[in-house]
N, C-alpha and C positions, 0 to 999 in steps of 0.2 A: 870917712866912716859915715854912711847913715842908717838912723835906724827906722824900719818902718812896724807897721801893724797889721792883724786883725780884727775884724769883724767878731770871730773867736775869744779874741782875747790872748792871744799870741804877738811877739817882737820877736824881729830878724835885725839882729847889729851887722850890715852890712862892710865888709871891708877888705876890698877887693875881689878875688871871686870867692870867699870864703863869706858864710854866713853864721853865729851865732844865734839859739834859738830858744826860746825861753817863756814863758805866761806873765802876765804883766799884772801889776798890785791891786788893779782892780779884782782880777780871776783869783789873786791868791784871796783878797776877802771875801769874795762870794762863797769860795769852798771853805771857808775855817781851817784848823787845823790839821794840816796834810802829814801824813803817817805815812804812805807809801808810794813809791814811783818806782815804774817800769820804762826804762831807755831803749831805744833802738840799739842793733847791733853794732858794732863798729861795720861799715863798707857796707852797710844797709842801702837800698836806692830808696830814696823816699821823693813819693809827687805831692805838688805843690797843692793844697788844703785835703791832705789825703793823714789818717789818723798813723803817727809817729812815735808818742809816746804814752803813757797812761799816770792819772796823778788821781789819786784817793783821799780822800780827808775824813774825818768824821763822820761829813752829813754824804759825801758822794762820792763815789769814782767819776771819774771823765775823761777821757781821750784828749790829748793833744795833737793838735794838726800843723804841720808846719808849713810857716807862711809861703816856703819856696822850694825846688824841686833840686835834687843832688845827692850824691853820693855821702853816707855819713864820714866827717874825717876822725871826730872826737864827740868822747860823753864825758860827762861829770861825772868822774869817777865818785866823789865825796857822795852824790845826792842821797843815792839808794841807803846807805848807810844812815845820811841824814836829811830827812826830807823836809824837817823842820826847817832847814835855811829856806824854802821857798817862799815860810813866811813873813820870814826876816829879811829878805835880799832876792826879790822875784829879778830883778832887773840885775841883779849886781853875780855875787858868787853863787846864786842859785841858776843859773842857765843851765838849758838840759845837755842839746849835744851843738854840735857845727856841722856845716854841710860844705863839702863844694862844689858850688851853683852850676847844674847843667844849662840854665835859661835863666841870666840875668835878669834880661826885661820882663820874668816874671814879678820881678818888683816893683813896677809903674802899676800893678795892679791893685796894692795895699796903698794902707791908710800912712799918712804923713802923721806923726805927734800930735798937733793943733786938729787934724781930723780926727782922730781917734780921740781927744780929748772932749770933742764937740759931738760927739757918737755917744760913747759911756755917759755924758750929761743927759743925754737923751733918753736913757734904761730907769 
């Protein structure tokens, strides 16, 4: 399993050619308290930093772009119901959907943890 980043503010838990996909606890602070989200369809094709999903809060709506390119396999059913888990658990049981990756090596493209952790210090 690895997990990489966004620029965006997006994680892909990579593991093997499946990808988990989700905004990370930095983006859930930025937006405050998230009220609503809209999923891709299931068997959606989605390209790599092309906008995926949509997450609303309070102060904003914003597009989600996901880190990497594939067909959708699964969504979080729970989220739309409860979008508050994204404030509680961005990295954990809030992920949005999974993908299965048409272009692996599109993940040498994103950010490693320690780089992304070295990025957001920098905002």
């Amino acid at each position: 399993m690895t997990i990489k980043f966004t620029k965006q503010h997006e994680w892909a838990k990579i593991e093997g050619d499946t990808a988990t996909i989700g905004i990370t606890d930095y983006a859930q602070h930025q937006l405050g308290d998230v009220v609503f989200v809209d999923l891709p369809k299931m068997g959606a094709v989605v390209k790599q930093f092309g906008a995926a999903a949509v997450v609303e809060s309070v102060k904003a709506a914003s597009d989600v772009y996901t880190p990497l390119s594939g067909a959708v396999v699964a969504i979080n059913d729970n989220l739309p119901a409860n979008p508050g888990q994204i404030n509680q658990s961005p990295m954990g049981t809030a992920w949005f959907f999974k993908v299965k990756l048409s272009n692996p090596a599109e993940a040498d493209a994103l950010l490693s943890e320690a780089d992304y952790q070295a990025y957001i210090k920098g905002l």
